[in-house]
C-alpha positions as CSV (number, residue, x, y, z in Angstrom):
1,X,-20.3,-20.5,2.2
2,X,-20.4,-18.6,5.4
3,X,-18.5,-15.0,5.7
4,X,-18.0,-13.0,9.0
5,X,-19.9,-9.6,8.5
6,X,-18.0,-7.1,6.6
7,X,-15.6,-4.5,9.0
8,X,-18.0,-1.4,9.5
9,X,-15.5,0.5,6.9
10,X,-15.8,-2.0,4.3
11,X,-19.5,-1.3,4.0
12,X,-18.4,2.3,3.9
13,X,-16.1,2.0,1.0
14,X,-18.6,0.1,-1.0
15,X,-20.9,3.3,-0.3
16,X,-18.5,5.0,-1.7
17,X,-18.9,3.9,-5.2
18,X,-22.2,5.5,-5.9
19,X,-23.8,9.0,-4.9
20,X,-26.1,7.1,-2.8
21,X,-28.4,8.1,0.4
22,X,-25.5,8.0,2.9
23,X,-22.8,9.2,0.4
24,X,-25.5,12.2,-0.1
25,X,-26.2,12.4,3.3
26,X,-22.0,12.9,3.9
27,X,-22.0,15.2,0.9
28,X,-21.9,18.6,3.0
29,X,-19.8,17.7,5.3
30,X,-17.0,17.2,2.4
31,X,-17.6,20.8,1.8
32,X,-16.3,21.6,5.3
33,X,-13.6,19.4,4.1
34,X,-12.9,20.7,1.0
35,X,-12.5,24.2,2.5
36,X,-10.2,23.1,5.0
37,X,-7.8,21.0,2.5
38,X,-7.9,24.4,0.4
39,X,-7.0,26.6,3.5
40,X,-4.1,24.4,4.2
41,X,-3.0,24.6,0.9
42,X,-2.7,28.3,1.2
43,X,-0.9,28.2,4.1
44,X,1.8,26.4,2.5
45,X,1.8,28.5,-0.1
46,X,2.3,31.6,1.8
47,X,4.9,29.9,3.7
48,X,2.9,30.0,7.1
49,X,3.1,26.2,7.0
50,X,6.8,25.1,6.0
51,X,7.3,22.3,2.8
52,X,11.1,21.3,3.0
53,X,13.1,20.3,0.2
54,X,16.1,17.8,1.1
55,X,19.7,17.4,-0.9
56,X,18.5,14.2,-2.7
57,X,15.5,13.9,-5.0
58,X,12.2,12.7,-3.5
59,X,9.7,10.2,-5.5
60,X,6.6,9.9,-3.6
61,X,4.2,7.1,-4.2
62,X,0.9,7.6,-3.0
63,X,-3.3,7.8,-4.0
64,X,-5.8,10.5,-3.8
65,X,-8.7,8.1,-2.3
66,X,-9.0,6.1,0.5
67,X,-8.0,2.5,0.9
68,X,-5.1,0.2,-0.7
69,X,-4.8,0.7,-3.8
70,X,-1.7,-0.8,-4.5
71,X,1.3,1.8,-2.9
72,X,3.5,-1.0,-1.5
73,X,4.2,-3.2,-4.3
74,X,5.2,-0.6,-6.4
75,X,7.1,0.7,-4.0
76,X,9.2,-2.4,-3.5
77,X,8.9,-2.4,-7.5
78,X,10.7,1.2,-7.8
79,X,12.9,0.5,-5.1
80,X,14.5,-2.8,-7.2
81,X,14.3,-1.0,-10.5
82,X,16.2,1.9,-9.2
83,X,18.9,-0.2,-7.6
84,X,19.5,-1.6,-11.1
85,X,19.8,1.7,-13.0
86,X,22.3,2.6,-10.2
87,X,20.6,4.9,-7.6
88,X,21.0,3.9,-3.8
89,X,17.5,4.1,-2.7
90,X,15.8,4.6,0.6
91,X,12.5,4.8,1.6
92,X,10.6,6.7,4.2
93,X,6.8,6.2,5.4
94,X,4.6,7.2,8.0
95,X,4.1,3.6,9.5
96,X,0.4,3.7,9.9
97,X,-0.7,1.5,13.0
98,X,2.6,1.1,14.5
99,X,2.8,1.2,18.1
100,X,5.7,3.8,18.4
101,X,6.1,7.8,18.3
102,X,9.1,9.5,17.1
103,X,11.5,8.6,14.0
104,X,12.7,4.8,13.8
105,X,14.5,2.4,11.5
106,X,13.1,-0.5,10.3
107,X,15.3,-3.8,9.7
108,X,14.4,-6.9,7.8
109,X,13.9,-8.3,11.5
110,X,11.5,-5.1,13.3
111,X,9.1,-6.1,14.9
112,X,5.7,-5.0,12.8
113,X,3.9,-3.2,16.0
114,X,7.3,-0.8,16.1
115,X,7.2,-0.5,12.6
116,X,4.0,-0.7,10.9
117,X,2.8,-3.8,8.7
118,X,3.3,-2.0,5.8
119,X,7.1,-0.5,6.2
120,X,7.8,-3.9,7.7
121,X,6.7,-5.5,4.3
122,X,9.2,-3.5,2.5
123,X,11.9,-3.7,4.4
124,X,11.9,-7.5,4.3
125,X,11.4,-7.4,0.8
126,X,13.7,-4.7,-0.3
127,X,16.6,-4.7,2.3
128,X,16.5,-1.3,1.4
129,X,16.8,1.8,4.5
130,X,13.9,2.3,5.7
131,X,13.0,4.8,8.3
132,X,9.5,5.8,9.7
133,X,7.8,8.8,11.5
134,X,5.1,11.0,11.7
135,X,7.1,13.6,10.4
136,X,8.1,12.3,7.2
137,X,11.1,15.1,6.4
138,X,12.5,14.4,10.1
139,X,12.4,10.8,9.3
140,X,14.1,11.8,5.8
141,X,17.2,13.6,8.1
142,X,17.6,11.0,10.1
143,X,18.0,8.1,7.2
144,X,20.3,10.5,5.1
145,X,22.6,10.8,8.4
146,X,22.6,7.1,8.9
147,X,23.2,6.1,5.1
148,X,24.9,8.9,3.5
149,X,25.2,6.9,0.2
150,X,21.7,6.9,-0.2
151,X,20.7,9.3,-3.6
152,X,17.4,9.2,-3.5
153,X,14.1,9.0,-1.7
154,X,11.0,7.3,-1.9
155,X,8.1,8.3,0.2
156,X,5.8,5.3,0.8
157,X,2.2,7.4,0.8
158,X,3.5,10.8,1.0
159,X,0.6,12.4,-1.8
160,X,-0.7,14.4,1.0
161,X,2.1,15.2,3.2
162,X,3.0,18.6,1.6
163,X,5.7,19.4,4.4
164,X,8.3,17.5,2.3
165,X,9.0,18.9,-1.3
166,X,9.3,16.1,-4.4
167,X,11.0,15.9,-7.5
168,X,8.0,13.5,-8.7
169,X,5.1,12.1,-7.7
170,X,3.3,8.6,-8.7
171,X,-0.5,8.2,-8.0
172,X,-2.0,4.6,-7.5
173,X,-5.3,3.5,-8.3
174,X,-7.1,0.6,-8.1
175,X,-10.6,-1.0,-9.4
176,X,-12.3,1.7,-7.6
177,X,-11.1,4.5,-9.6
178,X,-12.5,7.8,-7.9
179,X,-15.0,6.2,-6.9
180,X,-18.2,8.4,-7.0
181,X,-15.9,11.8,-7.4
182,X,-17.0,12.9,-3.8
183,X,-14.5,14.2,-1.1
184,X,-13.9,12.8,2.2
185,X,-16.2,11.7,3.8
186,X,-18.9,11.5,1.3
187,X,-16.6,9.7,-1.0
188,X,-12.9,8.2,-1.6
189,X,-11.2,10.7,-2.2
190,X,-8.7,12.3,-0.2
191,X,-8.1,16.1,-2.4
192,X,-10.0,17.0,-6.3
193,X,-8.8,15.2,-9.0
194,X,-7.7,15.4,-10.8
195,X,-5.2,16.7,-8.3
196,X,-2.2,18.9,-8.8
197,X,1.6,17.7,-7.7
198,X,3.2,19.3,-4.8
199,X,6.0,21.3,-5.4
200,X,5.8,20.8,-9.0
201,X,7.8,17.5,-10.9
202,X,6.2,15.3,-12.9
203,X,3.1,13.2,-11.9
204,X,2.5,9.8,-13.4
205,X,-0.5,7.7,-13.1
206,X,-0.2,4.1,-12.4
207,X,-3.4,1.4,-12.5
208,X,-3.1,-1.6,-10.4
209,X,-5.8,-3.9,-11.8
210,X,-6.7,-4.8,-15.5
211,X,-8.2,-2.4,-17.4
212,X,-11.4,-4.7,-18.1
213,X,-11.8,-4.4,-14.1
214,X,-10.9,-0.6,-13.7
215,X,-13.5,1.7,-13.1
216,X,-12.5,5.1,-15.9
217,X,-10.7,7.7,-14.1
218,X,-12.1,11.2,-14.6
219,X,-10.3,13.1,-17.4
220,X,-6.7,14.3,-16.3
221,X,-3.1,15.5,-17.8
222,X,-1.6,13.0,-16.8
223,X,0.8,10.5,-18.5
224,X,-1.7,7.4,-17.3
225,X,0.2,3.4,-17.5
226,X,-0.8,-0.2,-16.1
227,X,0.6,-2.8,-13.7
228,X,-2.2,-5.5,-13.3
229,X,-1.7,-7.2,-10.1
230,X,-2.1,-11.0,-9.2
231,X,-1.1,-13.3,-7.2
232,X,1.4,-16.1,-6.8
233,X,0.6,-19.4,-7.0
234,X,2.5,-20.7,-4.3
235,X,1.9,-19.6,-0.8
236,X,4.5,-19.7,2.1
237,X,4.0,-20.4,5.6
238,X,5.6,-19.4,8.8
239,X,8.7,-20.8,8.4
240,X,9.3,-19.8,4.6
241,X,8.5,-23.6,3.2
242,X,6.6,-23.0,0.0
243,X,3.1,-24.7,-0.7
244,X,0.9,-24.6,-3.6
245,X,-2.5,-22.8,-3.4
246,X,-4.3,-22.5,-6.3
247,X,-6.4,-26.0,-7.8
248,X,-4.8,-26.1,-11.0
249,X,-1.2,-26.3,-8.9
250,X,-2.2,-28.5,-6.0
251,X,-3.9,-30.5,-7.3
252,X,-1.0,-32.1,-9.2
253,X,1.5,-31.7,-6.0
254,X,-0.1,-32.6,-3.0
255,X,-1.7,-36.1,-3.2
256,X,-4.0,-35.0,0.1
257,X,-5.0,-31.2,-0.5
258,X,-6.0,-29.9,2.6
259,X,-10.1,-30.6,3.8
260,X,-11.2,-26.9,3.8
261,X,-9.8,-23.4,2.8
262,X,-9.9,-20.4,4.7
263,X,-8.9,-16.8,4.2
264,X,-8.5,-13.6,6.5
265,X,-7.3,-10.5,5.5
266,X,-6.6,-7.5,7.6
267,X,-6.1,-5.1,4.4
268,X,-8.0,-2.0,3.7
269,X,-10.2,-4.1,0.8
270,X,-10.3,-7.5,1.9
271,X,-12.7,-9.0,-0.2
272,X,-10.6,-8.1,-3.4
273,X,-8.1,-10.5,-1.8
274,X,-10.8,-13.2,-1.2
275,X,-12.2,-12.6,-4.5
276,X,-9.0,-13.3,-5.9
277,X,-8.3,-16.6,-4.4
278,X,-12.2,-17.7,-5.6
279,X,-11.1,-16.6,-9.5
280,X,-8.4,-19.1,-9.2
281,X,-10.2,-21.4,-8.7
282,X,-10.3,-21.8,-4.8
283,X,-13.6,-22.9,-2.7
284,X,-13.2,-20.9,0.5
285,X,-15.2,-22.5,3.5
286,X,-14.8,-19.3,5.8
287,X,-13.4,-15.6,4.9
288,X,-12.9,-13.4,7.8
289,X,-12.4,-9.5,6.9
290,X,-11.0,-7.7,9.6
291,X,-9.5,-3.5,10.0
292,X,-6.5,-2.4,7.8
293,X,-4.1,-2.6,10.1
294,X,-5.3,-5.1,12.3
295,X,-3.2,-5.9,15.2
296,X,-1.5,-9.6,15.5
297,X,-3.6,-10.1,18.4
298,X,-7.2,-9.8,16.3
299,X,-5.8,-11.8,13.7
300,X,-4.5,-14.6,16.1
301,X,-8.2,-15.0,17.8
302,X,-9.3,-15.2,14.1
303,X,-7.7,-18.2,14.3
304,X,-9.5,-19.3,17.4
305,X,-11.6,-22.9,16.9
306,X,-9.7,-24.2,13.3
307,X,-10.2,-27.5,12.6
308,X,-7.8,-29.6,11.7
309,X,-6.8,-30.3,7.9
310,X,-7.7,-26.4,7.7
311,X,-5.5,-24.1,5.6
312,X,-6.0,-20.3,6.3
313,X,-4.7,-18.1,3.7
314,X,-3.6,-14.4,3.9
315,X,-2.0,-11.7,2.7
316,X,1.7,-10.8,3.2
317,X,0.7,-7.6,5.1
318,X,-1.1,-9.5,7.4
319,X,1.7,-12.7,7.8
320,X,4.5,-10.0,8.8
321,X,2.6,-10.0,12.5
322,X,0.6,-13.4,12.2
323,X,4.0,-15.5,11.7
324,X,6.6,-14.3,14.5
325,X,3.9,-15.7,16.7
326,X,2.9,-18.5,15.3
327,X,6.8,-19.9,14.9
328,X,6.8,-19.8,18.6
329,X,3.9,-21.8,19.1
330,X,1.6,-24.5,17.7
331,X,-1.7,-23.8,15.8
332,X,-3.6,-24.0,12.7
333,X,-1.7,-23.9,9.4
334,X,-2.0,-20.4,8.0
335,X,-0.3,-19.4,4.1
336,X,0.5,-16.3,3.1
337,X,-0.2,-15.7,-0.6
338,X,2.5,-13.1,-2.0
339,X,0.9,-10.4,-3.8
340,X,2.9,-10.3,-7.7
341,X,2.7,-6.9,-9.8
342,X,5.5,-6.3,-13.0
343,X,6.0,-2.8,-13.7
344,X,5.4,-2.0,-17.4
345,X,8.6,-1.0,-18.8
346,X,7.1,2.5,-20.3
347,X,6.4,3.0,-16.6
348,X,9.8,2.3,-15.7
349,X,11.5,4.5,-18.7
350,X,8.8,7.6,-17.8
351,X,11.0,7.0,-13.9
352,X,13.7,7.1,-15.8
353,X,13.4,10.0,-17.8
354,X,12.3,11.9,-15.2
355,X,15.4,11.5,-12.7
356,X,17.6,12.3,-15.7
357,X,16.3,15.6,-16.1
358,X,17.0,16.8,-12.8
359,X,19.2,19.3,-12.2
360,X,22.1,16.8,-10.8
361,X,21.5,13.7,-9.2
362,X,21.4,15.5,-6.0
363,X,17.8,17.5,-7.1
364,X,17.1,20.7,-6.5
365,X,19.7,22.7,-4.2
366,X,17.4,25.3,-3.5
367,X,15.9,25.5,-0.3
């Protein structure tokens, strides 16, 4: 079974998972950043650096490590669960890799290089507002003056950004855990845990993989819940026809399953996605693991030399740039395989409480 060599950061991550020679080697240079996180700290605390606090409540979903660990389908989760218990959500993000300054709305249709894979992803699957920026509170304004039904706010990987206040917070983890307990960059994470909530609110702790495959978090406060994620058995391609993947499901559908399997990945942890695909059951002939955020452009010469009756499979992040391009234009037959995670309802009630105990439905007033 042959596999491209790993992206450079991949190999980096994995060192991340033990206090190792390079993680060692990185160790005081995550002093340096551990004073510098604290200094900005202070400076938002004294008020030289400004944290604003908008007229709607803020729920921030985020991580204190490095990596995916599971932010955007538990946003797209929140978002559907808080439609039903009658908020009019909208969602703001900083729309990493997108090739665009300033504020802009996302649609269902915008394109991913304007957007960012990731917003893009939610948009489509939400329909909800969706508005990105650097600035996340500037991008905040601007949504709130374009929708002014919306009631709430939910900030797609805001743990960090302390310039906009939030009613609560949600951190993600994955398999990884805290990794080795190390700071940036001698380990994953991103600030100490167990780390403190912004601006005060409630913080809740959500795991993304099965406890079995969950590496223990170090002792924290916090009310700690489960959302295992896996993924669908049927796959769509470019076009939105569905096609099933997995052996136990094609096998019984397709009378002339395809002659080789392939899978690419331009995620922050591709080989979690490929290793997923092989425990259901699929032989992959060829995995290519390329940059989070890879551009359509890398993924498309990924492509480059498929034979035929070959079947590339890939994530959803990565088919939001891979399929406008490849509806225009003939070439091998790539899947997407739609990432599926349920959240607990004890999750969904802590939500719940928390919103109701605000002081309206509007937040905090105070600026």
């Amino acid at each position: 079974m042959a596999a491209d060599p790993a992206y450079g950061g991949h190999a980096l991550l994995r060192a991340w998972q033990r206090r190792g020679p390079l993680a060692c080697a990185l160790w005081p240079a995550s002093l340096l950043y551990r004073a510098l996180l604290a200094a900005r700290r202070l400076a938002y605390r004294l008020g030289q650096l400004r944290s604003t606090r908008l007229p709607v409540p803020v729920l921030v979903v985020g991580n204190v490590v490095v990596g995916g660990a599971g932010k955007t389908p538990t946003v797209v989760g929140l978002v559907a669960h808080l439609r039903a218990q009658g908020w009019t959500p909208g969602v703001v993000s900083r729309g990493h890799g997108r090739q665009a300054d300033g504020c802009l709305e996302v649609q269902a249709d915008t394109d991913s290089a304007l957007a960012g894979d990731e917003p893009a992803l939610i948009a489509r699957a939400t329909g909800a507002p969706l508005v990105v920026g650097r600035d996340r509170v500037a991008a905040a304004r601007r949504l709130l003056a374009q929708h002014p039904d919306v009631d709430l706010l939910v900030s797609d990987d805001g743990m960090q950004h302390w310039a906009l206040q939030r009613d609560m917070t949600v951190v993600v983890f994955d398999g990884r855990g805290t990794g080795n307990g190390w700071l940036l960059p001698a380990g994953l994470l991103r600030e100490p845990w167990p780390a403190r909530a912004w601006g005060g609110g409630p913080l809740l702790v959500l795991q993304t993989q099965a406890q079995a495959d969950i590496r223990p978090l170090a002792p924290h406060p916090y009310p700690a819940f489960s959302a295992p994620r896996t993924l669908a058995p049927t796959a769509r391609d470019a076009w939105g026809q569905a096609h099933p993947w997995a052996p136990a499901h094609h096998a019984e559908t397709a009378p002339a399953p395809p002659r080789a399997w392939r899978a690419l990945a331009g995620i922050a942890q591709p080989e979690q996605f490929f290793g997923m695909l092989r425990a259901a059951g699929l032989v992959l002939e060829r995995t290519v693991a390329l940059p989070d955020h890879a551009s359509a452009d890398t993924l498309l010469a990924a492509l480059d030399g498929t034979p035929a009756n070959t079947v590339w499979l890939c994530t959803e992040k990565d088919a939001v740039k891979l399929f406008p391009h490849l509806r225009q234009r003939p070439g091998p037959r790539v899947w997407a395989v739609p990432l599926q995670q349920t959240l607990p309802a004890d999750f969904l009630a802590a939500i719940d409480a928390a919103l109701a105990g605000l002081s309206s439905r509007h937040g905090h007033q105070t600026p």
